[in-house]
Each structure stands twice: as structure tokens, then as C-alpha cells.
DOVOPA-868944 format. One record per residue: residue in one letter; y, x, z of N, C-alpha, C in turn. Coordinates in steps of 0.001 Angstrom, whole numbers. Last residue first. Layout:
REC; r; ny; nx; nz; cay; cax; caz; cy; cx; cz
REC; a; Y; X; Z; Y; X; Z; Y; X; Z
...
//
This chain:
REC; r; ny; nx; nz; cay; cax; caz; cy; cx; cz
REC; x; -32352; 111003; 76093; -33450; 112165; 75957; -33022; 113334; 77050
REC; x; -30290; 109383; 76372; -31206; 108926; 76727; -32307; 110519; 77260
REC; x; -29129; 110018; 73843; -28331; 109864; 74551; -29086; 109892; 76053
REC; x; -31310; 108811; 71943; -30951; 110310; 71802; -30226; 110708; 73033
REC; x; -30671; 105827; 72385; -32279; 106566; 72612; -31954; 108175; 72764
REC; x; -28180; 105862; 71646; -28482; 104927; 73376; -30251; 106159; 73386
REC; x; -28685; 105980; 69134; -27706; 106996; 69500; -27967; 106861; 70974
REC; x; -30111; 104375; 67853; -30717; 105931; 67815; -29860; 106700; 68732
REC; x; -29152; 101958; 68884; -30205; 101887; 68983; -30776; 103633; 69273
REC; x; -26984; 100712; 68043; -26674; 102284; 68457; -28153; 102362; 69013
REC; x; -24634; 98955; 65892; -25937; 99159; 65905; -26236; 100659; 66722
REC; x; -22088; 98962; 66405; -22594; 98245; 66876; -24610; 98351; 67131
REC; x; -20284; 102120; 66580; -21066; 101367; 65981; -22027; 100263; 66896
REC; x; -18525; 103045; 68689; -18382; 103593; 67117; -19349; 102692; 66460
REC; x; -16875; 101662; 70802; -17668; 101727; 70194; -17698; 102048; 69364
REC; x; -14171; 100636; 72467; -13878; 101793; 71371; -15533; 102258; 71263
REC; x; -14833; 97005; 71951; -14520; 98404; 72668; -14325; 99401; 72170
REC; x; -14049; 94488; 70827; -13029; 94899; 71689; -13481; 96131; 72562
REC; x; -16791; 94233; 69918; -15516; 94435; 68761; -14432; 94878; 69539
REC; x; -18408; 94353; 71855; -18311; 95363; 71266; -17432; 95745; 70371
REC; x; -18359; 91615; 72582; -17481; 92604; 74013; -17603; 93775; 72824
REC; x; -18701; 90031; 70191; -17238; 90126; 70890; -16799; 91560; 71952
REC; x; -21683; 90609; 70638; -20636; 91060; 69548; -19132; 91016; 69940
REC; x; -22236; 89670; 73158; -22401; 90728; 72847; -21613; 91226; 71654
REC; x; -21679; 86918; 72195; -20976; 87523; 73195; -20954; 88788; 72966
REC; x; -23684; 86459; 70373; -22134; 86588; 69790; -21461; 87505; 71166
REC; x; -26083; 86676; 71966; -25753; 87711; 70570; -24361; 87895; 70109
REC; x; -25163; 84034; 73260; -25570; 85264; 73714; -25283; 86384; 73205
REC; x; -25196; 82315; 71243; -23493; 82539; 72140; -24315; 83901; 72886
REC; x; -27341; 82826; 70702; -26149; 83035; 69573; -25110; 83197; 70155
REC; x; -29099; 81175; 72521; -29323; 82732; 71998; -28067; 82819; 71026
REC; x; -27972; 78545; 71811; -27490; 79414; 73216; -28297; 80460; 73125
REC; x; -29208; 77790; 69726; -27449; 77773; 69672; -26834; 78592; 70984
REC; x; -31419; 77692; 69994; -31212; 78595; 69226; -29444; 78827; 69006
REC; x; -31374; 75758; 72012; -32185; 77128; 72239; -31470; 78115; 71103
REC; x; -29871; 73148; 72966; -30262; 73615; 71981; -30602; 75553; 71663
REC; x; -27770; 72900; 74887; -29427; 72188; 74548; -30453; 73347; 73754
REC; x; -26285; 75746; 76066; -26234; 75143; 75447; -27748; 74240; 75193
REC; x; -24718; 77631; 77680; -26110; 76895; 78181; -26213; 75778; 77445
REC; x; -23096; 78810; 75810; -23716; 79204; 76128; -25053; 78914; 77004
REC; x; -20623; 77765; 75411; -22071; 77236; 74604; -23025; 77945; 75147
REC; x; -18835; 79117; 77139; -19207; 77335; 77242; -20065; 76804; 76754
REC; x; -18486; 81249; 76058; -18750; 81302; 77173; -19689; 79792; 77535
REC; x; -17698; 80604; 73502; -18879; 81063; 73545; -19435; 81129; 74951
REC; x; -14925; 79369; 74096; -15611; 78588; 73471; -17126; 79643; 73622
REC; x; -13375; 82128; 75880; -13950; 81006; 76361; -14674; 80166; 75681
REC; x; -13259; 83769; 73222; -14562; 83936; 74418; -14873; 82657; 75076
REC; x; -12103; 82835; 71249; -13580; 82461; 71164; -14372; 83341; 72355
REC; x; -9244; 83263; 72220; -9839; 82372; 72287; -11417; 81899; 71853
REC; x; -9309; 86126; 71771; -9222; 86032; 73041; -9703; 84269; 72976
REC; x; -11578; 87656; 68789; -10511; 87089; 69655; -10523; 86457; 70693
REC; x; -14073; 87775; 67495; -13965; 88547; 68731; -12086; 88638; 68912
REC; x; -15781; 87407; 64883; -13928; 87196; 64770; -13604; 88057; 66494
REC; x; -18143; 87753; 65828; -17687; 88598; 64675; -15896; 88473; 64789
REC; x; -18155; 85557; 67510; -18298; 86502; 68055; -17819; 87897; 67468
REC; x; -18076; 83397; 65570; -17076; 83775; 66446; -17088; 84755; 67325
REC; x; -20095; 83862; 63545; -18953; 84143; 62960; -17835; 83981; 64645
REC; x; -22114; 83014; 65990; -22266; 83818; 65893; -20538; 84421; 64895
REC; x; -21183; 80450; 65735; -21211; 81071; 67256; -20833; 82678; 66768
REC; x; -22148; 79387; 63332; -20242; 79509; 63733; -20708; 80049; 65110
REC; x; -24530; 79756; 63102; -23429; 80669; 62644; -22440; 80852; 62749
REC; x; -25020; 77380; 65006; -25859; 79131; 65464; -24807; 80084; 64577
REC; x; -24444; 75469; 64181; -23923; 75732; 65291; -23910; 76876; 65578
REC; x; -26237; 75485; 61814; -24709; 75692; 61574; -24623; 76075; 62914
REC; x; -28591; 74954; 62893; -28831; 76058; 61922; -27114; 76303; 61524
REC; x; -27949; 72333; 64246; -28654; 73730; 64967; -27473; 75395; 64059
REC; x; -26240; 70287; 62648; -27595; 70675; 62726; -26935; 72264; 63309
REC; x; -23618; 68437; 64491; -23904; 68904; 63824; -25547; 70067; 63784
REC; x; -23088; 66596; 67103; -24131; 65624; 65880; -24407; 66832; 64730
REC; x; -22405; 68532; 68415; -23590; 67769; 69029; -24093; 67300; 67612
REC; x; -19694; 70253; 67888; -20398; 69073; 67490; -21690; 69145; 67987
REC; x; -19149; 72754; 68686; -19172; 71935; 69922; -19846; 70857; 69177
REC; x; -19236; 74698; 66020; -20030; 74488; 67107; -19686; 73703; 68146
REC; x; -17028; 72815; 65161; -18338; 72550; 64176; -19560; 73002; 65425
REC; x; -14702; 74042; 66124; -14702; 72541; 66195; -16442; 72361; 65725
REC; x; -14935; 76447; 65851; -14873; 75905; 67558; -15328; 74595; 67133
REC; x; -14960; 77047; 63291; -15746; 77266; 63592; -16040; 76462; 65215
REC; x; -11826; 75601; 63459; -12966; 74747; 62342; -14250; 75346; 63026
REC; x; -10080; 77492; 64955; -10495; 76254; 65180; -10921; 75134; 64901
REC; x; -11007; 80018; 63100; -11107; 79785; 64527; -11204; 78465; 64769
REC; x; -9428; 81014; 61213; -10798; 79887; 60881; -11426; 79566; 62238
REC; x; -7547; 82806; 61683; -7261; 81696; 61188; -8683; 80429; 60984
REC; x; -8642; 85022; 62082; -8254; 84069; 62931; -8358; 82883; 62959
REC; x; -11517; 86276; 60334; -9632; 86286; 60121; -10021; 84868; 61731
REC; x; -13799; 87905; 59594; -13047; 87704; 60560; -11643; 87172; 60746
REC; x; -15457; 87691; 57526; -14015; 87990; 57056; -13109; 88112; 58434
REC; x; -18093; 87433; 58136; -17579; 88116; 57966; -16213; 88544; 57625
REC; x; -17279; 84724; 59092; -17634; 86022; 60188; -17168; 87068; 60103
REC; x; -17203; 83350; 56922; -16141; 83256; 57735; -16361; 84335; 58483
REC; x; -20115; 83171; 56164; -19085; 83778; 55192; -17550; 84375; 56191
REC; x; -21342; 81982; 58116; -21386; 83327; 57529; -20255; 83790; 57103
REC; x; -20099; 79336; 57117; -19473; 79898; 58393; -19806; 81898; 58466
REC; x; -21199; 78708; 54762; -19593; 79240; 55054; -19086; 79776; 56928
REC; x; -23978; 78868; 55091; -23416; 80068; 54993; -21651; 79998; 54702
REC; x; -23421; 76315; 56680; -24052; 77542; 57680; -23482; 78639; 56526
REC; x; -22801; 74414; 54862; -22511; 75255; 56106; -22723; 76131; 56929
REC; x; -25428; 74836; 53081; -24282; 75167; 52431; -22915; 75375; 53512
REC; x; -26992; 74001; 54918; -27442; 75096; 54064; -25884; 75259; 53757
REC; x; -26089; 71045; 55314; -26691; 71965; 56166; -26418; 73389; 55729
REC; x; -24198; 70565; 52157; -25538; 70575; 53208; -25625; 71268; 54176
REC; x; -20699; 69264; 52277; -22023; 70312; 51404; -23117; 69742; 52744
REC; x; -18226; 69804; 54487; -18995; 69150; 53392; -20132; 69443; 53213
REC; x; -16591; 71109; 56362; -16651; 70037; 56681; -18038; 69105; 55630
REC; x; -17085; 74030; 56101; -17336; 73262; 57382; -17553; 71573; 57092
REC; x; -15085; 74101; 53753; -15951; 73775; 53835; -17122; 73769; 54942
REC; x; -12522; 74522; 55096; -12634; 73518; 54555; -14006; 73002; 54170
REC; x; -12886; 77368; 55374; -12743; 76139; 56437; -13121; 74997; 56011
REC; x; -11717; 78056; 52837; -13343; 78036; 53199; -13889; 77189; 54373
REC; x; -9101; 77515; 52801; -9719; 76945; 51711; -11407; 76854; 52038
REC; x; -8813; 79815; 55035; -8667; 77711; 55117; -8886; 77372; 54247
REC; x; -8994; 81802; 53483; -9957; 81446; 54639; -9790; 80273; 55104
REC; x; -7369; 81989; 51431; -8921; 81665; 51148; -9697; 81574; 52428
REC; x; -5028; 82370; 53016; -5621; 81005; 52276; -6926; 80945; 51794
REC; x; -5474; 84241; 54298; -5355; 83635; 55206; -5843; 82540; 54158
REC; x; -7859; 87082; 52817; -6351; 86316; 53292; -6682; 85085; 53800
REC; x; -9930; 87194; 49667; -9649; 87353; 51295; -7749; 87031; 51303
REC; x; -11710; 87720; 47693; -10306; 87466; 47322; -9243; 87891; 48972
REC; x; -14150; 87187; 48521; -13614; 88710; 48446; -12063; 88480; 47977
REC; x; -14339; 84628; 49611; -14616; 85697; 50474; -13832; 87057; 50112
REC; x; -13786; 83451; 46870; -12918; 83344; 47713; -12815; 84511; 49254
REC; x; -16395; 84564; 45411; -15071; 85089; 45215; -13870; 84829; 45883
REC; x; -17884; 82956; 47723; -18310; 84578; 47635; -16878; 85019; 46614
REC; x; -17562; 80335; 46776; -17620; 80871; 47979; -17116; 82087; 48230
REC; x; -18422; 80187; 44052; -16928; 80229; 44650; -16959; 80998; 45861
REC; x; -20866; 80377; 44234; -20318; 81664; 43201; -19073; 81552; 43948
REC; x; -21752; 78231; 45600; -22159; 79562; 46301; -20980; 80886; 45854
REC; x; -21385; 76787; 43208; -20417; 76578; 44749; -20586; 77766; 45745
REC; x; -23245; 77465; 41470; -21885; 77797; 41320; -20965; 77433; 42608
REC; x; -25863; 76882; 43329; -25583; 78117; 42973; -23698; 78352; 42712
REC; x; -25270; 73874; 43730; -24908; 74424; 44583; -24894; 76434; 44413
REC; x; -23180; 72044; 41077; -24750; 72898; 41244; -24052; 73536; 42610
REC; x; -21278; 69607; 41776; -21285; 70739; 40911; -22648; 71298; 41527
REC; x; -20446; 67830; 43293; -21312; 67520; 42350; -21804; 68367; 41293
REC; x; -18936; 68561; 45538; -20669; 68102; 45503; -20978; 67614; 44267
REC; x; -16616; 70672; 45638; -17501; 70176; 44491; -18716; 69278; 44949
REC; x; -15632; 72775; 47140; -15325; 71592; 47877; -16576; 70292; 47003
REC; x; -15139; 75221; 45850; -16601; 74683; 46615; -16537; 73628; 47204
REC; x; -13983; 73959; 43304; -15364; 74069; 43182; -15816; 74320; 44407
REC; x; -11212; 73866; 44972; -11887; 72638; 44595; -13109; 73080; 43981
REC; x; -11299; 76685; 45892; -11659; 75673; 46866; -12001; 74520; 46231
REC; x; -10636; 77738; 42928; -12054; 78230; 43700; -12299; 77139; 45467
REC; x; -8113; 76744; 42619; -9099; 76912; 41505; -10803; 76609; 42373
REC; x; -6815; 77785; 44802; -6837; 76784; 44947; -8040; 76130; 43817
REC; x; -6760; 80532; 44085; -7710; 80070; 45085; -7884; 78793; 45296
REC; x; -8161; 82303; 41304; -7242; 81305; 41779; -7894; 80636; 42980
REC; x; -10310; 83593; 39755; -9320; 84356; 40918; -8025; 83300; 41340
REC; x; -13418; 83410; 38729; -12179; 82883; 38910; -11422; 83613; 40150
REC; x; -16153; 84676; 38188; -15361; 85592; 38134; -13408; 84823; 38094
REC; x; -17726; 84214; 41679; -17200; 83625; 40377; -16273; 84570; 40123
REC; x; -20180; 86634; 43043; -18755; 85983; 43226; -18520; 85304; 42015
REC; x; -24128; 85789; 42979; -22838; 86581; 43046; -21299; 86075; 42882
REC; x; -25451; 84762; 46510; -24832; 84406; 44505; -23974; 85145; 44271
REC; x; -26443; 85875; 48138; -26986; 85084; 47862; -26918; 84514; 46037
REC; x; -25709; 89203; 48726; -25291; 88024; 48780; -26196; 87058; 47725
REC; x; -25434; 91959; 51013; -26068; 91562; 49474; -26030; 89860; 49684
REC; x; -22667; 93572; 51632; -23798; 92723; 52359; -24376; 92424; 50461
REC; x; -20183; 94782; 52165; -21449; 95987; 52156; -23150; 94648; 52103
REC; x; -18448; 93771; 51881; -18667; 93395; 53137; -20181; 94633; 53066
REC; x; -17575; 93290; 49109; -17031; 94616; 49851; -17067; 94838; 51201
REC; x; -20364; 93152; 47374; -19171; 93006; 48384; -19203; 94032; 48731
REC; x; -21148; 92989; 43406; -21211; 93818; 44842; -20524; 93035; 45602
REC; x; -24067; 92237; 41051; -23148; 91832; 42138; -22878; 93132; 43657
REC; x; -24429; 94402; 38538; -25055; 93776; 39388; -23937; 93696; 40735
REC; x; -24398; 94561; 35287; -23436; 94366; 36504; -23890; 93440; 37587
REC; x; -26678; 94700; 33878; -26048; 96195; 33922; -24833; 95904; 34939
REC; x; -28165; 92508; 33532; -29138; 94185; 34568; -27546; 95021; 34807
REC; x; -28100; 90145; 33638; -27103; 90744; 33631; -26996; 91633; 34690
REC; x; -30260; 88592; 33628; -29382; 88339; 32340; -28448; 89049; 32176
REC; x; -31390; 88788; 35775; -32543; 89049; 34783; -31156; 89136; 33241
REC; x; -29751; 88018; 38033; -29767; 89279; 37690; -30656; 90261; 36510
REC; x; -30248; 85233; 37011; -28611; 85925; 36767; -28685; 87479; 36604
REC; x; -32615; 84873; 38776; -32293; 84783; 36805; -31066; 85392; 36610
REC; x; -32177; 85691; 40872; -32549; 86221; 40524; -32887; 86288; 38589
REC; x; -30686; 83300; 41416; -29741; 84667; 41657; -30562; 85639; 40798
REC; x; -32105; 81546; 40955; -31169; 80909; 40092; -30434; 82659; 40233
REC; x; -33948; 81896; 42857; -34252; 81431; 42080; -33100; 82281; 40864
REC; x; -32144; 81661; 45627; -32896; 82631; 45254; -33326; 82473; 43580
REC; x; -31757; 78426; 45264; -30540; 79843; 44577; -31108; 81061; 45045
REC; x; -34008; 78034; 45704; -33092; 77474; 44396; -32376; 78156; 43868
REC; x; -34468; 78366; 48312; -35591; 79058; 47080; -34890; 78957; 45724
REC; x; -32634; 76618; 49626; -32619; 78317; 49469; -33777; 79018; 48498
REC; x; -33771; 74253; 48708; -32553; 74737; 48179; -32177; 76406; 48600
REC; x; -36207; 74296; 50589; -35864; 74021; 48776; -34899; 74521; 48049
REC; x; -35081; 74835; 52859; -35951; 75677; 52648; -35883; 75622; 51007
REC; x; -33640; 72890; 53839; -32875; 74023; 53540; -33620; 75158; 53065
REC; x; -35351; 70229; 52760; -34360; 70532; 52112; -33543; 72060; 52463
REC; x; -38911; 70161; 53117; -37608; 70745; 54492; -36490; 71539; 53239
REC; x; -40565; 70315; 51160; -39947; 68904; 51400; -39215; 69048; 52915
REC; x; -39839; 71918; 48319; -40486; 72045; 49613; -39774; 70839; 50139
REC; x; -39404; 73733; 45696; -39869; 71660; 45851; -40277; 71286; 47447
REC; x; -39171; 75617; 46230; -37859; 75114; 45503; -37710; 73690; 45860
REC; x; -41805; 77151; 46120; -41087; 76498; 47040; -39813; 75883; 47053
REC; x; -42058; 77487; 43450; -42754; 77008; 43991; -42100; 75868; 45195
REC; x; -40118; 79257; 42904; -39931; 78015; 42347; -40745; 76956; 43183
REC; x; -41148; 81537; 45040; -39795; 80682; 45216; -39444; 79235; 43945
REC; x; -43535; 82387; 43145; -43576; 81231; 44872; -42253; 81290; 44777
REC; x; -42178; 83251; 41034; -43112; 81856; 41181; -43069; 81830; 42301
REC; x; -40870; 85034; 41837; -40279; 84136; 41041; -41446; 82749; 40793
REC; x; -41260; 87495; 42320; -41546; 86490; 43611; -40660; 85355; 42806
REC; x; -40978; 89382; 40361; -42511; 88962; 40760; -42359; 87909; 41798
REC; x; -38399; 90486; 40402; -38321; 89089; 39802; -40082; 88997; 39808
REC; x; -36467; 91613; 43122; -37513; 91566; 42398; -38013; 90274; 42100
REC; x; -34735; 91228; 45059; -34480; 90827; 43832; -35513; 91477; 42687
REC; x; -33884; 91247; 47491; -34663; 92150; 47507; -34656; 92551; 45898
REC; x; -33227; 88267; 47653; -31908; 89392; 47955; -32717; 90634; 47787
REC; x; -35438; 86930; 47395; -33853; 86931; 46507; -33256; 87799; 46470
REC; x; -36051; 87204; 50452; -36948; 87310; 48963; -35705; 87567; 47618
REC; x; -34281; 85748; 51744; -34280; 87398; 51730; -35236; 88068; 50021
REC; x; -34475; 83293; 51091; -33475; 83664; 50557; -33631; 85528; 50919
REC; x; -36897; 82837; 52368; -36864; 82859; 50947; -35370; 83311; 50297
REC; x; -36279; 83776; 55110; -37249; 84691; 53899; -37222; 84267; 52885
REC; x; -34367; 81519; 56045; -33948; 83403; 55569; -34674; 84036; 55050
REC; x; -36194; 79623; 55465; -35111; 79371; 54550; -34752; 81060; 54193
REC; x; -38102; 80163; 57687; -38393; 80018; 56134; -37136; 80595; 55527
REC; x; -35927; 79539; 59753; -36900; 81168; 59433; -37208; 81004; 58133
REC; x; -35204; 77473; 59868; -34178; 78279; 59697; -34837; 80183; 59538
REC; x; -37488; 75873; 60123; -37096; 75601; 58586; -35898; 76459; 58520
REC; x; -39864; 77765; 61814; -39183; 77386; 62145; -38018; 77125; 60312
REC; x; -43481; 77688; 60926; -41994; 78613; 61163; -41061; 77859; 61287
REC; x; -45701; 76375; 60285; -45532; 76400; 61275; -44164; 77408; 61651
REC; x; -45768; 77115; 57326; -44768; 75367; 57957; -45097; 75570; 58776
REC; x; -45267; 79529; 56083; -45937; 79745; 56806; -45115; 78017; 57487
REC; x; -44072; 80602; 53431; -45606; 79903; 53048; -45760; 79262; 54329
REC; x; -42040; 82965; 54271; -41694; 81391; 53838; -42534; 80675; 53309
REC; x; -44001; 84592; 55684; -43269; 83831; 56620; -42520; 82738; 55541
REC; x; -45291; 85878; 53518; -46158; 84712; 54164; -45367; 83807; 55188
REC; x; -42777; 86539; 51874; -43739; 85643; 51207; -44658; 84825; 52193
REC; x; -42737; 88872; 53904; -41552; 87859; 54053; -41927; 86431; 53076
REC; x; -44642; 90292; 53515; -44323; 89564; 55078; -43327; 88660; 54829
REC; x; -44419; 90942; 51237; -45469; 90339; 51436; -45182; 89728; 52743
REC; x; -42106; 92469; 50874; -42124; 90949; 49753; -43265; 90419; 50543
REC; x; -41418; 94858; 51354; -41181; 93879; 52894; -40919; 92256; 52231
REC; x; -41404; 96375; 49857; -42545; 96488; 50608; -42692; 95241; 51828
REC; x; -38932; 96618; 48451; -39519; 95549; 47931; -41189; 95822; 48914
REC; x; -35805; 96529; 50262; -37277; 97339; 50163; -38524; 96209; 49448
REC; x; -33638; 95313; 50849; -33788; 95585; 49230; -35027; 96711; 49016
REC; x; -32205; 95228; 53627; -32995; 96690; 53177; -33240; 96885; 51848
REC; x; -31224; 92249; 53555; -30561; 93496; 53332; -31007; 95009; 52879
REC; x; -34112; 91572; 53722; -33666; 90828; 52510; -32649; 92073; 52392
REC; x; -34710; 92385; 56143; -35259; 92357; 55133; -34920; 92501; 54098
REC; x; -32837; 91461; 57858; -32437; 92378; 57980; -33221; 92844; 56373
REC; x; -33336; 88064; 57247; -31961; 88700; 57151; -31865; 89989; 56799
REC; x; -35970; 88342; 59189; -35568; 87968; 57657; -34577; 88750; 56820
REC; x; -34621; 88967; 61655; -35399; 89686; 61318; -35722; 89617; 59596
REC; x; -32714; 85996; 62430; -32145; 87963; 61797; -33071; 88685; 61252
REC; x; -35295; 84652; 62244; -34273; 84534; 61364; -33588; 86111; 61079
REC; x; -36066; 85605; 64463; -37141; 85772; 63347; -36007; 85330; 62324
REC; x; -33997; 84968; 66533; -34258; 86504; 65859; -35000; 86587; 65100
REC; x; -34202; 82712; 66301; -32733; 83353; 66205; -33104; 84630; 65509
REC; x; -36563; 81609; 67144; -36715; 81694; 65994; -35072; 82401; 65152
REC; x; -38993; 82999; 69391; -37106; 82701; 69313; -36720; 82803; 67510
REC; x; -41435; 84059; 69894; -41143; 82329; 69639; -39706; 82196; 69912
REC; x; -43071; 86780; 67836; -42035; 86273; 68612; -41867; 84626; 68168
REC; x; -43882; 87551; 65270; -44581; 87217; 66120; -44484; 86669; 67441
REC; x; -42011; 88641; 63871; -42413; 87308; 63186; -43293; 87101; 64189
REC; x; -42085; 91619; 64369; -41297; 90928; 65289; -41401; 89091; 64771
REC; x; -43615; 93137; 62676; -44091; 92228; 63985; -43564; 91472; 64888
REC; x; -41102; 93637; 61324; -42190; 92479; 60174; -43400; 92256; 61561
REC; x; -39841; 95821; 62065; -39138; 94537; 61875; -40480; 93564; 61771
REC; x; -42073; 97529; 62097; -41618; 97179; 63239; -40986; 95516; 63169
REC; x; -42412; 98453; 59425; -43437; 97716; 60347; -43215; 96948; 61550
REC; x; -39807; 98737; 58561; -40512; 97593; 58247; -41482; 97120; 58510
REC; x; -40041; 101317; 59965; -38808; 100250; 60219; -38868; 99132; 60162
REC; x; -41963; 102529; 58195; -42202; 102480; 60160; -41094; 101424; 60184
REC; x; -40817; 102153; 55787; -41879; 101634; 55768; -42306; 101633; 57575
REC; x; -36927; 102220; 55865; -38363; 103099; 55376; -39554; 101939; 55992
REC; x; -34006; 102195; 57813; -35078; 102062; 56823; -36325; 102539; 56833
REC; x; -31990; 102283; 59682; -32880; 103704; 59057; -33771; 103445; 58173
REC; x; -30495; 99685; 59626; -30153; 101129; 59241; -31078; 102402; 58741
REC; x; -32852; 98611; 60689; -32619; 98072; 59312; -31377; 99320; 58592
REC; x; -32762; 99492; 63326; -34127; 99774; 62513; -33572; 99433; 61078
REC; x; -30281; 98808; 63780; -31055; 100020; 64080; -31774; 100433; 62799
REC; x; -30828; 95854; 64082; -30180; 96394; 63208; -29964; 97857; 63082
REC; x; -33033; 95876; 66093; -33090; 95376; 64569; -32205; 96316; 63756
REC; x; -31071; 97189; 68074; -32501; 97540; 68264; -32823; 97222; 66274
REC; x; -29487; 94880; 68898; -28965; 95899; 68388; -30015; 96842; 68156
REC; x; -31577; 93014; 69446; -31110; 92641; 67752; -30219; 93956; 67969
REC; x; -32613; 93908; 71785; -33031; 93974; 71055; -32435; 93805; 69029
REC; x; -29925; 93337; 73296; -30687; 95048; 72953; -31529; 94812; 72073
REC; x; -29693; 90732; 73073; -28584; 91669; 72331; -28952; 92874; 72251
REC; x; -31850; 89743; 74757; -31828; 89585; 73426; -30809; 90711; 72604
REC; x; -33459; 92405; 76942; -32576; 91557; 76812; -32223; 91035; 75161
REC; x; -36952; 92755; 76897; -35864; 93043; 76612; -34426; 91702; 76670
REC; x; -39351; 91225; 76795; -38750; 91242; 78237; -37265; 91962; 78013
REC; x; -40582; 91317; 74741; -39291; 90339; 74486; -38793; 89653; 76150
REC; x; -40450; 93738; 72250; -40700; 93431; 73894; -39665; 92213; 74226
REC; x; -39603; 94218; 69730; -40529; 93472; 69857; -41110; 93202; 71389
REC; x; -37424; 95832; 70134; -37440; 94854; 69353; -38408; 94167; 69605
REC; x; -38501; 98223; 71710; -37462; 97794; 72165; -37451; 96142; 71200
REC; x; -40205; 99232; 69667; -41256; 98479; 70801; -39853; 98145; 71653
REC; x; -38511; 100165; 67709; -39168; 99422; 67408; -40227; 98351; 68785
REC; x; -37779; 102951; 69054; -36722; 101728; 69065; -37354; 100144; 68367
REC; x; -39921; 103478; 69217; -39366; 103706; 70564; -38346; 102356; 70056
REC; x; -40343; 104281; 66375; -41181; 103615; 67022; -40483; 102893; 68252
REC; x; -38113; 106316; 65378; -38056; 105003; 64740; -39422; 103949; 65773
REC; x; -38825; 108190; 67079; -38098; 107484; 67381; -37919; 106407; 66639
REC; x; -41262; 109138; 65642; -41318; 108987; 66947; -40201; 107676; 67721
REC; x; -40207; 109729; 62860; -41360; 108428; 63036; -41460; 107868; 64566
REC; x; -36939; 110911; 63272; -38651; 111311; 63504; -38912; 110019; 63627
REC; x; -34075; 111876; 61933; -34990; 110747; 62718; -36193; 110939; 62234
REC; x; -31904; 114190; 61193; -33255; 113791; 60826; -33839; 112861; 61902
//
């Protein structure tokens, strides 16, 4: 049983932002484990913070909980053009992922927003949440435990499923659909078929293949994610996921590449080699869980 007490304790760990970053997002994801309405108070002050890495995860964790109490904070953070266009984007796509179809006007709304990763994540929020209006009785799963943006295509060929996401001319919802059945198809070829997309699509549409890649951890996508975060000419909002998908992969060659981004220009790309690091040293320990927020606090007592 977790007491309101401790869901707090670990909540003023998240929002002190004398904390180290990796205590705190192990702190988030804590809180996004135990759920409930104290969890979502906590998460939803953390929008008050100027690291927009973690107002992003903080989105993220939202959208995962599928608490429809956490529509109004996450409605004013994608209303809010003083947010950062990689904060918007995760509340309107968390909005989606919560999947209540009342936030179907402000995400059309915002569909037309004139910061393209913000438009196009309201799009396929949009477009996910009609799918799930058409088809109550099979509602999308992974086997990553994650709630996903589009659900998987029901194609099972992989070479099938790389030339649609390779597609720019195809709708970016059905390129999403590939994505996500190549993800669960898994192996080495659907993970260089996904590589592959590093190289194309939007902003938006890289960043979540590199997501995508994280989670699958395979090796093999290692030296597309290395190659995409060292680009300079590539946007922020990618650099930050392939850091982060390399920290998730937590092999011997993405220490040194995270080590090296790590004083990186770009603020939100060197909080990530941070967060990733932290993920790497935890994939290589006999840790029972990454998120230990209740267990470090109990441990503690």
C-alpha cells in the first residue's frame, strides 16, 4: 500500500530542480507507476520547470497513465506558444493516447498550428482517435507495454512494411501504422528496415523512429542512431531520442558516443546524454527496476 505521504516525497524530488536530472525523471516515472490524482498533481507542476526534456517526459508520462484527469493540464500545455514545440507536440500527442474523444476539437484545432511538429502530432492524435471511434472492440496493443501513437498495420511482410514507411507520399498516420507493425514484428531486419527511417520523413516522423528503436533495443541500429545524434544539421527534437534510444540499447559502444554528447550546444540534447547515461549504467546493473523512486524512499525510512 503507498500512502499519499509518499506519493508526495517522491513528487517534491521531481519538481526540485536542485535535484539531479536522472533522480528526478526516475522520480516521474515513479510517480507515473503509482498513478492516481496526487501523481498527477505532482507530474502536472512539473510544466513549471525551464528544461523542456523533462516537460516533454512529463507529457509522455500523461499520455501513458490514460487518466483522463490529466486532459486539462495537458490541453493548456499544447494551447500554451510559450512551450517549447517538443512540449506541445508530447501533450497533443499524450492527449491521443489518453483517447478520449472530447479533446477532438482542440486537437483538430491544433492540427493547423503553424510549428509543423505540433500540427502533425494533433493529426495523428486526431486520426488515432477516429480509428479508436471505429474500432471500440480491438483496441491497439504493444508488447512494449507502451500506448502508441497509431496502431500497428495489420501487414506482416517486412520488406512490404519498410517501403510504406519509407513512403512520403503516403499519409503520415499509415507510415506511423508501419512503423509500429515493424516494431512488433521485431529482429534484426525490421530494425534496419526502421534505420532506414532516420534518414526521411519529418522531424516528427524521426524522432519517433528513433523511439521506436529504443525500444526494441537491438544493436543493430546503433550506427544510424550514432550517426543522426552527432549531426549538427539534424533538429534537437531527434538528437534527444537517438541519445536517449542509445542509452535504452546500453551497449559498450554507445557509452563512448553519449559520453561525447554530453556537453553538447544544444541543452536539450545534453540533458539526454545525461538521462541516457543513467539509463545505460542501469541496464548493465542487477537493478530490479529502473523506476525506484518508492523503493530508494522506503529503503531510506
Amino acid at each position: 500500500m503507498v500512502t499519499e505521504k509518499e506519493v508526495e516525497v517522491i513528487g517534491r524530488t521531481l519538481v526540485d530542480s536542485r535535484q539531479p536530472l536522472n533522480a528526478r525523471f526516475r522520480a516521474l516515472f515513479t510517480l507515473r507507476n503509482l498513478g492516481g490524482p496526487v501523481a498527477i498533481k505532482w507530474i502536472s507542476r512539473g510544466f513549471e520547470d525551464d528544461s523542456a526534456l523533462l516537460k516533454h517526459e512529463l507529457a509522455y508520462c500523461l499520455g501513458q497513465m490514460q487518466d483522463e484527469r490529466a486532459i486539462p493540464v495537458l490541453t493548456e500545455v499544447l494551447q500554451d506558444t510559450h512551450q517549447d514545440p517538443m512540449v506541445r507536440h508530447e501533450a497533443g500527442e499524450a492527449l491521443g493516447a489518453i483517447g478520449n474523444p472530447e479533446v477532438l476539437d482542440v486537437l483538430k484545432q491544433y492540427s493547423e498550428d503553424p510549428v509543423i511538429e505540433v500540427a502533425e502530432t494533433c493529426q495523428l492524435a486526431v486520426k488515432r482517435l477516429e480509428w479508436l471511434q471505429k474500432h471500440p472492440a480491438q483496441p491497439p496493443s504493444s508488447p512494449y507495454c507502451s500506448v502508441d501513437p497509431a496502431p500497428p498495420a495489420e501487414e506482416g511482410d517486412v520488406e512490404e512494411l519498410r517501403q510504406a514507411l519509407l513512403n512520403d507520399s503516403l499519409p503520415l498516420f499509415e507510415r506511423y501504422r508501419a512503423m509500429f507493425a515493424l516494431r512488433n514484428i521485431g529482429g534484426e531486419a525490421a530494425v534496419l528496415a526502421l534505420a532506414d527511417g532516420l534518414k526521411c520523413g519529418s522531424a516528427l516522423f524521426r524522432h519517433e523512429v528513433a523511439y521506436v528503436l529504443g525500444q526494441m533495443q537491438h544493436e543493430a541500429s546503433v550506427p544510424q542512431l550514432t550517426a543522426s545524434l552527432a549531426s549538427a544539421a539534424e533538429n534537437p527534437m531527434v538528437r534527444h531520442e537517438c541519445a536517449e534510444a542509445l542509452g535504452s540499447i546500453a551497449k559498450a559502444p554507445c557509452l563512448a558516443t553519449l559520453e561525447a554528447f554530453a556537453q553538447d550546444e544544444e541543452r536539450v540534447v545534453r540533458e539526454s546524454c545525461e538521462v541516457a547515461l543513467d539509463m545505460y549504467n542501469y541496464e548493465n546493473s542487477p537493478d530490479f527496476q529502473y523506476a525506484d523512486g518508492l523503493s530508494k524512499l522506503r529503503a531510506s525510512d
